[in-house]
C-alpha distance (Angstrom), angle and dihedral (degrees) to the residues before:
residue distance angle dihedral
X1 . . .
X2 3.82 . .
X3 3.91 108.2 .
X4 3.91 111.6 -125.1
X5 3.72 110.3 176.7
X6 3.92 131.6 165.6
X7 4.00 139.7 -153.7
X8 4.09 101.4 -145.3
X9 3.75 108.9 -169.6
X10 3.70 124.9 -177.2
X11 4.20 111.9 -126.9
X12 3.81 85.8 -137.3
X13 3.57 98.0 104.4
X14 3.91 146.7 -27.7
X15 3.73 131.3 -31.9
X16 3.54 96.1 -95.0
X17 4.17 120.6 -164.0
X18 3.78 89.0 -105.8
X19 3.26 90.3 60.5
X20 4.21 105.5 39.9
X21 3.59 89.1 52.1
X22 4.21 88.6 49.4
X23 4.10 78.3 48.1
X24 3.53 88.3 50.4
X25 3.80 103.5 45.0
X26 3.60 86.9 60.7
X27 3.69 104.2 44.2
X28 3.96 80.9 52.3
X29 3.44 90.8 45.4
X30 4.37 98.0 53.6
X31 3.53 90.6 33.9
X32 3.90 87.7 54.6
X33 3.99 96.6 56.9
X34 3.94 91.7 25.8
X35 4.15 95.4 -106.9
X36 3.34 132.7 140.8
X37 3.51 130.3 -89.2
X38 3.84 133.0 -161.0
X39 3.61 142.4 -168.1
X40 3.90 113.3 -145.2
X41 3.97 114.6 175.6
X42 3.30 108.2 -140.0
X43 3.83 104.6 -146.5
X44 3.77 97.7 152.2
X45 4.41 80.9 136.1
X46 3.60 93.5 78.8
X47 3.90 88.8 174.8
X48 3.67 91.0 52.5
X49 3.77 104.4 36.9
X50 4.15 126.0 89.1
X51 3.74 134.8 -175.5
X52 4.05 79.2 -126.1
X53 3.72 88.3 63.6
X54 4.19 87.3 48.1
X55 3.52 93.2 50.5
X56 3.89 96.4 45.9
X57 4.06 91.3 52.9
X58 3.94 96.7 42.8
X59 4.22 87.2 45.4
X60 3.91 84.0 41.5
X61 3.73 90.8 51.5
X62 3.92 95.3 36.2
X63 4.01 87.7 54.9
X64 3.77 94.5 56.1
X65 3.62 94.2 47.2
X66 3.85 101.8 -109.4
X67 3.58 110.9 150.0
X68 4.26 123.4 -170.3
X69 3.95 133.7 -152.7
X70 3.76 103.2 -106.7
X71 3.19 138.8 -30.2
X72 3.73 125.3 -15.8
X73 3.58 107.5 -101.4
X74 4.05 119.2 -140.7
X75 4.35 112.1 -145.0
X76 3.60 80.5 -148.1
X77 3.51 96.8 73.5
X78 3.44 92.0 60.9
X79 3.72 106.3 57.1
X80 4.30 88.7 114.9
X81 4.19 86.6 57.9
X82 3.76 93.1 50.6
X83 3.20 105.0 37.1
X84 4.04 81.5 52.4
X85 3.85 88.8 56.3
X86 3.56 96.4 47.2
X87 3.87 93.7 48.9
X88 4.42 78.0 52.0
X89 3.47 95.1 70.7
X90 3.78 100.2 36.8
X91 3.91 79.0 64.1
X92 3.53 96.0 48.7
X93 3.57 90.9 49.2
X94 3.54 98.1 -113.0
X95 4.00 96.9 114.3
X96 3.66 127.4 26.2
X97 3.69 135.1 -154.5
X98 4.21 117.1 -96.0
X99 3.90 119.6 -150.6
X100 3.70 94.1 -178.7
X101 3.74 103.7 143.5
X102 4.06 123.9 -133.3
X103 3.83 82.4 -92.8
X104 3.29 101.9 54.1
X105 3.54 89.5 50.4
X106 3.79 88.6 45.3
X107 3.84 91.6 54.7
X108 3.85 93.6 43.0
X109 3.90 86.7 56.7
X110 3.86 94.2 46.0
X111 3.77 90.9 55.1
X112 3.88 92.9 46.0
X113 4.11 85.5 58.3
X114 4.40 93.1 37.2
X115 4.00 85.6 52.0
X116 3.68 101.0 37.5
X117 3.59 98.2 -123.4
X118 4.33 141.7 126.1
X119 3.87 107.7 -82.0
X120 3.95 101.8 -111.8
X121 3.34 120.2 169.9
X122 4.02 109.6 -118.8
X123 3.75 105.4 -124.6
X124 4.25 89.5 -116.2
X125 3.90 93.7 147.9
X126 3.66 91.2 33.1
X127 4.05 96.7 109.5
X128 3.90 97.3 1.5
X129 4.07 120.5 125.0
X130 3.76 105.4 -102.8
X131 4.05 82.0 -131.5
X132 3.45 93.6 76.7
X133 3.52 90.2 65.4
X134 3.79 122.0 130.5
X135 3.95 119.0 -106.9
X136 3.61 115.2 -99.2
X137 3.69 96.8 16.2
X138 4.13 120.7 125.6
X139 3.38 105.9 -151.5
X140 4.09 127.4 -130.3
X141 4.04 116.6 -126.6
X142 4.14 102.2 -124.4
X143 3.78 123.0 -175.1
X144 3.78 118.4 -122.4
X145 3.82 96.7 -122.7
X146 3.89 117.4 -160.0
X147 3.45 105.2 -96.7
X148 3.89 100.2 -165.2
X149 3.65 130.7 58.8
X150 4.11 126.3 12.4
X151 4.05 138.0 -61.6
X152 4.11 102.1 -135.8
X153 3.63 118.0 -158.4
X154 3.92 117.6 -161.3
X155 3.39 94.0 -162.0
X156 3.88 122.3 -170.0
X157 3.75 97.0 -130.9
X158 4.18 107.0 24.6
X159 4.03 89.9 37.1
X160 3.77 109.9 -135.0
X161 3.72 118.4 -13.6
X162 3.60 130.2 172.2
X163 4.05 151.8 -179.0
X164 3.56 138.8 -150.4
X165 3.63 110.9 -104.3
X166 3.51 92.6 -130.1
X167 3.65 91.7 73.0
X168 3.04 102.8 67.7
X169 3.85 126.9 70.1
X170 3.92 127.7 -143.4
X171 3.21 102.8 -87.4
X172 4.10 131.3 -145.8
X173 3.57 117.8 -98.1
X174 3.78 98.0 178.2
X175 3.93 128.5 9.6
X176 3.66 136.2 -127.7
X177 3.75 87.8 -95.0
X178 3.93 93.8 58.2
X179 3.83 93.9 -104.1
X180 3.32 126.8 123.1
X181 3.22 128.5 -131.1
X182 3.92 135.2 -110.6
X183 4.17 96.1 -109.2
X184 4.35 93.9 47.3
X185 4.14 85.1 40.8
X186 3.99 92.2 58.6
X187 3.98 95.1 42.7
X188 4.31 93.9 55.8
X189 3.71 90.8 36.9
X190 3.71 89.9 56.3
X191 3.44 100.0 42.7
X192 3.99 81.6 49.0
X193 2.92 104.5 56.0
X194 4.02 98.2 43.5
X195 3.92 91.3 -111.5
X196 3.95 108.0 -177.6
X197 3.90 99.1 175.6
X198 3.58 129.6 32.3
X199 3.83 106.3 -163.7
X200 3.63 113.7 -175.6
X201 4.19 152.5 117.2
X202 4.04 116.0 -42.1
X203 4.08 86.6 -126.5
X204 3.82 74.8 79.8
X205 3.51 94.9 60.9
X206 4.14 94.0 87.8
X207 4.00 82.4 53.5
X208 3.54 92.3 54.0
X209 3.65 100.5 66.5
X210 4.20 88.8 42.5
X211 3.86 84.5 52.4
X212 3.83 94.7 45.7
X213 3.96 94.6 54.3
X214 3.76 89.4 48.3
X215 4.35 85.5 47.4
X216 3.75 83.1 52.8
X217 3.87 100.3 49.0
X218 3.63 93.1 50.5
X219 3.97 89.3 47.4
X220 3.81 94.1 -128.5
X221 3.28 117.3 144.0
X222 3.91 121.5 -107.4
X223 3.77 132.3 -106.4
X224 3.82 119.5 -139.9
X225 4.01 108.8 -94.7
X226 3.94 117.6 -148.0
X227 3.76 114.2 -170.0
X228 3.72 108.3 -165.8
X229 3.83 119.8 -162.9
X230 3.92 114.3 -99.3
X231 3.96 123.4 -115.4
X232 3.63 124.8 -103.1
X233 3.44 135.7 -157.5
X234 4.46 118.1 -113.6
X235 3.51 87.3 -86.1
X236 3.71 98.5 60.0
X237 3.98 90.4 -110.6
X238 3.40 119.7 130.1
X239 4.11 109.9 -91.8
X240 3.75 121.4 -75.9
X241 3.53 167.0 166.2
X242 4.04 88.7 -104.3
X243 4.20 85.5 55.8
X244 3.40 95.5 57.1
X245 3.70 142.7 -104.5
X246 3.98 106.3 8.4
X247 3.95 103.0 171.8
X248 2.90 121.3 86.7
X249 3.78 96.2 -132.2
X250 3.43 87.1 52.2
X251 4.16 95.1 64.4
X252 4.13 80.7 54.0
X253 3.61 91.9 59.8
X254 3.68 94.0 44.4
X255 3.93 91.4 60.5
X256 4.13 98.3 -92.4
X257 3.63 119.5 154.4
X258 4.01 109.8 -131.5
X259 4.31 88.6 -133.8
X260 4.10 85.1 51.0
X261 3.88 93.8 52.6
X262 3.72 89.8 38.3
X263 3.78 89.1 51.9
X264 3.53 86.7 47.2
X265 3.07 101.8 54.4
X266 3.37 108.1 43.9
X267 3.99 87.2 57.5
X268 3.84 87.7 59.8
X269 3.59 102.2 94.6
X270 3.61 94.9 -6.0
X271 4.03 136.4 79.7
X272 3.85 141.2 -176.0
X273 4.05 98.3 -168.1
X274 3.85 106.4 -73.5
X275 3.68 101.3 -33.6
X276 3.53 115.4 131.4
X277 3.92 105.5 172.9
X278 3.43 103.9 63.5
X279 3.94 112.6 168.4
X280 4.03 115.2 -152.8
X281 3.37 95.1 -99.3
X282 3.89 92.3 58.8
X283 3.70 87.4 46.6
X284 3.78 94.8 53.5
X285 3.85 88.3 45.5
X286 4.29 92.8 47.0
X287 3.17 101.4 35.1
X288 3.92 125.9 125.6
X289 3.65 148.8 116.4
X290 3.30 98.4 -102.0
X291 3.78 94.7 77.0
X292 3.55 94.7 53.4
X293 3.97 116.1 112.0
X294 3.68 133.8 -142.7
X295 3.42 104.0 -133.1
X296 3.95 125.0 85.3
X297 3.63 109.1 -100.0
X298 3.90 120.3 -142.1
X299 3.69 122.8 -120.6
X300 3.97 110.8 -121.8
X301 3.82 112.8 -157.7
X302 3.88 88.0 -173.1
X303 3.79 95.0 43.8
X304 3.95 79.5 51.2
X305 3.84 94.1 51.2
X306 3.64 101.5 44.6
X307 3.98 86.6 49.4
X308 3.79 87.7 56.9
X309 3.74 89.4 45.4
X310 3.81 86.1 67.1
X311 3.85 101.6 39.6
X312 3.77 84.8 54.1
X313 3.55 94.9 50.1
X314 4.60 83.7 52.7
X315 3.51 89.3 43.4
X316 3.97 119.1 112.7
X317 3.91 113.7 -116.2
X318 3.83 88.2 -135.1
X319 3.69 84.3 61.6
X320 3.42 104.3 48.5
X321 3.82 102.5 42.9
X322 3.81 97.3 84.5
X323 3.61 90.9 52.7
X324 3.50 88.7 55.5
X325 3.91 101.4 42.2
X326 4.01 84.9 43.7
X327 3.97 86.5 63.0
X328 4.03 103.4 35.9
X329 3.91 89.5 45.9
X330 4.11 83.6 51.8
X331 3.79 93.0 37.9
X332 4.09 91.1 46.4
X333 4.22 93.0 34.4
X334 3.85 92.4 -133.2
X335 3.24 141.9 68.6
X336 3.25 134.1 -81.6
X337 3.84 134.5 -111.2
X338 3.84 123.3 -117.5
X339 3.78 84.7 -134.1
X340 4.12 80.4 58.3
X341 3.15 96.4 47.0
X342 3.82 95.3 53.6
X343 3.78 87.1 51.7
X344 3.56 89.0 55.9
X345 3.71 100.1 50.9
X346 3.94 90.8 50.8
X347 3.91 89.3 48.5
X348 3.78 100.6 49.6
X349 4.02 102.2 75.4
X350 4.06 80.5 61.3
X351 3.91 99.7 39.1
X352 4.04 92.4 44.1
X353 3.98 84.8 59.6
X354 3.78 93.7 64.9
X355 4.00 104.9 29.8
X356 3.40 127.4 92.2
X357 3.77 110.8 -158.7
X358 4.36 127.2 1.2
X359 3.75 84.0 -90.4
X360 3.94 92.7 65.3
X361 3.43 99.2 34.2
X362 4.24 85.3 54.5
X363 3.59 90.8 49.8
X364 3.68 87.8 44.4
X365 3.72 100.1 55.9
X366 4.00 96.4 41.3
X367 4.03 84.4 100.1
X368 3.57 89.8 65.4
X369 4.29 87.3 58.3
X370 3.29 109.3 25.3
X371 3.87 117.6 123.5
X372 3.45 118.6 -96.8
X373 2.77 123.8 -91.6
X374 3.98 94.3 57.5
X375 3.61 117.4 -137.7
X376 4.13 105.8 -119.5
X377 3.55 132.7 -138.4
X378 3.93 122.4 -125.3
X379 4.33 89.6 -114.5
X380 4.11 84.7 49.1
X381 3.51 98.9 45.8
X382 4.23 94.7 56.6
X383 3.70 87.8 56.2
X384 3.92 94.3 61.6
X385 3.73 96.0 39.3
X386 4.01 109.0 106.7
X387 3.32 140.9 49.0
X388 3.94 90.1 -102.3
X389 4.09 84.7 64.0
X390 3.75 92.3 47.4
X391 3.71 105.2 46.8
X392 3.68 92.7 48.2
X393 3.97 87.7 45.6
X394 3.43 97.3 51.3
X395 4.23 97.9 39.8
X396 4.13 75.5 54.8
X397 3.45 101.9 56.7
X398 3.81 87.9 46.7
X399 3.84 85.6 55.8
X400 3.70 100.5 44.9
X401 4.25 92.7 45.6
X402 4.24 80.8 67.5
X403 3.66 90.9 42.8
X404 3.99 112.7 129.0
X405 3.26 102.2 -180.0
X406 4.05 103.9 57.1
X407 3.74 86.8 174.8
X408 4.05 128.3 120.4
X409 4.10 91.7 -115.2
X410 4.19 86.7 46.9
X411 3.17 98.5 42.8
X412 3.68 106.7 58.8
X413 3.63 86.2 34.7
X414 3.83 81.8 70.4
X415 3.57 91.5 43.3
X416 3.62 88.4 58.2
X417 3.47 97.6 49.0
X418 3.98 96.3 42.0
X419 3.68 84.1 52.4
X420 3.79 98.6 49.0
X421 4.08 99.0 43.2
X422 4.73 81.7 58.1
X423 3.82 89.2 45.9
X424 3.83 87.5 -116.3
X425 3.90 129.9 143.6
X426 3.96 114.5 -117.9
X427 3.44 93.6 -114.6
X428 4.24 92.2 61.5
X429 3.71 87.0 63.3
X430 3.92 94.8 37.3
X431 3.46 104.9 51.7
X432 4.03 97.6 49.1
X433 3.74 85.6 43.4
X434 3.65 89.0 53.6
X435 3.95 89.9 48.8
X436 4.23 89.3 53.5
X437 3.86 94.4 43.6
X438 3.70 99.2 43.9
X439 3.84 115.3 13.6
X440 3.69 86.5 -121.4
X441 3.39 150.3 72.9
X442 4.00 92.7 -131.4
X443 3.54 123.3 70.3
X444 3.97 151.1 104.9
X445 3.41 113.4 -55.9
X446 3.91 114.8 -58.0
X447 3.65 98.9 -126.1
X448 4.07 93.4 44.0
X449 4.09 73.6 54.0
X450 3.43 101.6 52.7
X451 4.18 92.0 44.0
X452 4.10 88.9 50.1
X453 3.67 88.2 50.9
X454 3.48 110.0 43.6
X455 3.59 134.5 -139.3
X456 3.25 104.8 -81.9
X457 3.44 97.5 52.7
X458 4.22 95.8 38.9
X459 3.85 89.3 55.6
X460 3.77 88.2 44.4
X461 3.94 96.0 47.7
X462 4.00 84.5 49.0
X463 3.88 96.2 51.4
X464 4.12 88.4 43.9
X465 4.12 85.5 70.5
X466 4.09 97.6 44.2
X467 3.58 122.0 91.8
X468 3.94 123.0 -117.4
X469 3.67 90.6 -97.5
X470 3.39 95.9 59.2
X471 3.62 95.9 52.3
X472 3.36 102.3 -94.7
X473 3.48 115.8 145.8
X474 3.94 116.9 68.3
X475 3.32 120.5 19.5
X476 4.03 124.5 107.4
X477 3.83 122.5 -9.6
């Protein structure tokens, strides 16, 4: 059998993280036994669904590298083709038409709530002549649901699961307005389009056995359902807003890397023994329902970072320098330099070693960009006060404008040796150095600093923090 699996978001919203790892699960899934795999918006809610809403899913999806066959395919262009297959089984008797009026309906909820009980609708136009309709009233096409015995699911991740017939109401297939509704739309479409798995969120599961009767009135043959457990935030409540970024748009903007949140994600619910790195061409190879648990699994924003940490650290510098620039040029509100630009691409393969997500490293690398002169912080600004700071400063900058070897290994070498010939520790010339290069007293390595920044713009950056009478002004820029 030839997989053919599908990702079927609603346009109502965002691409939440529910809903990219579903996505995922089933790219993973057809890629694994070489199907094919669709994407089919479901934006039966015409009231509720936006092109916005298409374009944030299909960016969402484009972002973490999951690819369809064809075209994306709209459920609302087939209203005509369901409509015709719900009209089908009113003829064959296996649906009938409902002229319950909004009241009726009204009432039926209102007793529901008074008697504390599921909202079912109560079969009244079940086996009633059609010519005892009311005037005026457009009637709704229902399906005649079994009303004895049990629907049994044997689905691929809960094993078999099943419900009394009973509870479960027959449902409408198309409404008094000629639409159909979401739950007939997803059962032709399926069938349609040859769908052998349907892969998606256990709040489905209720749907499932709705979808299955309507599967077996039409006499189609079934495709195999896999529930898999939803995701939860640390505290074991469902994922949301409260926990935290849930788009996943919004993980971009905070700095994620799309192979980290992949990664990620697929390890929520999912295992392969005790690896946790698992590249996409592992997952494609590994991947399979059979490894997919039960339970809920609990979204770890740490677990998350520290997972970015190391696809940052993998991640090609050519790759990640128009991230950066992107955010210092917003962060600054200009442009920057190609002189800046340079600086940056020398300083990343040091800055990517210490950041976390984009955002960090960003932040991180401003000191290589920042106008001069650098703004200072309180801690940085008590280690160049005093004439001690700015003699030694100043003889420094004269020693490192002769420099030749403008390398990390030279340059502390001449740090050492400046040091040594005033009787001083290294740290007495490195930490007010550190102060004049960075505005701070925390950053990469001071010689990995200087190298990144050149010497024209170190012995500038020194001279910007020494008074006029120690020669401060002028000089290198």
């Amino acid at each position: 059998m030839t997989v053919v699996n599908r990702f079927a978001p609603s346009p109502t919203g965002m691409l939440h993280v529910g809903g990219a790892r579903t996505a995922l699960f089933n790219w993973l899934f057809s890629r694994h036994h070489g199907g094919t795999f669709l994407l089919r918006i479901e934006d039966t809610d015409r009231a509720r669904s936006t092109p916005e809403a298409v374009r944030v899913i299909i960016e969402g999806l484009r972002w973490l590298g999951i690819d369809w066959d064809g075209e994306p395919i709209f459920q609302s262009t087939r209203f005509a083709r369901h409509a015709e297959a719900a009209r089908a089984l009113l003829a064959e008797g296996k649906a009938y038409l409902c002229f319950c009026t909004p009241a009726e309906l009204a009432e039926m909820r209102e007793a529901a709530r008074r008697e504390g009980r599921p909202l079912r609708y109560d079969g009244r136009w079940r086996d009633r002549d059609p010519g005892e309709a009311p005037p005026g009233v457009q009637p709704a096409i229902r399906l005649k649901a079994p009303t004895e015995g049990e629907t049994v699911i044997d689905d691929l991740v809960q094993g078999e699961v099943r419900i009394d017939n009973r509870q479960l109401d027959d449902m409408v297939l198309l409404r008094a307005d000629g639409t159909p509704t979401y739950m007939h739309s997803v059962v032709v479409d399926d069938h349609d389009m040859a769908i052998t798995h349907v892969i998606r969120g256990d709040d489905h599961l209720t749907n499932a056995f709705r979808q299955v009767q309507l599967f077996n009135a039409f006499g189609w043959p079934l495709p195999r359902f896999a529930h898999i457990p939803l995701i939860h935030g640390a505290d074991g409540a469902k994922l949301s807003k409260r926990h935290g970024a849930v788009s996943v748009l919004d993980f971009r903007a905070q700095g994620y890397l799309p192979e980290a949140l992949c990664n990620y994600l697929l390890r929520l619910g999912w295992a392969h023994g005790d690896d946790e790195i698992i590249s996409r061409e592992q997952a494609v190879a590994w991947f399979d329902l059979a490894a997919v648990g039960r339970s809920a699994a609990r979204f770890d924003y740490a677990k998350l970072t520290n997972l970015n940490a190391h696809y940052l650290r993998e991640a090609a510098d050519e790759r990640l320098l128009p991230m950066v620039v992107e955010r210092i040029e917003a962060t600054l509100g200009r442009g920057l330099a190609e002189g800046d630009v340079a600086r940056l691409r020398r300083g990343l393969a040091g800055l990517k070693l210490r950041a976390r997500t984009v955002v960090e490293l960003a932040e991180n690398a401003l000191l290589y960009v920042r106008p001069r002169p650098l703004p200072i912080d309180d801690k940085a600004a008590r280690l160049l006060a005093g004439a001690e700071a700015w003699a030694t400063l100043a003889a420094f900058a004269e020693a490192l404008a002769g420099a030749e070897d403008w390398s990390e290994p030279g340059l502390e070498a001449l740090a050492r040796a400046f040091a040594e010939a005033r009787g001083l520790k290294l740290a007495a010339v490195a930490q007010p150095l550190r102060a004049a290069l960075t505005g701070a007293t925390v950053s990469p390595g001071i010689f990995e600093v200087m190298v990144v920044l050149g010497r024209d713009e170190t012995v500038g950056r020194i001279r910007d923090r020494l008074p006029e009478e120690a020669g401060a002004r002028g000089g290198s820029d």
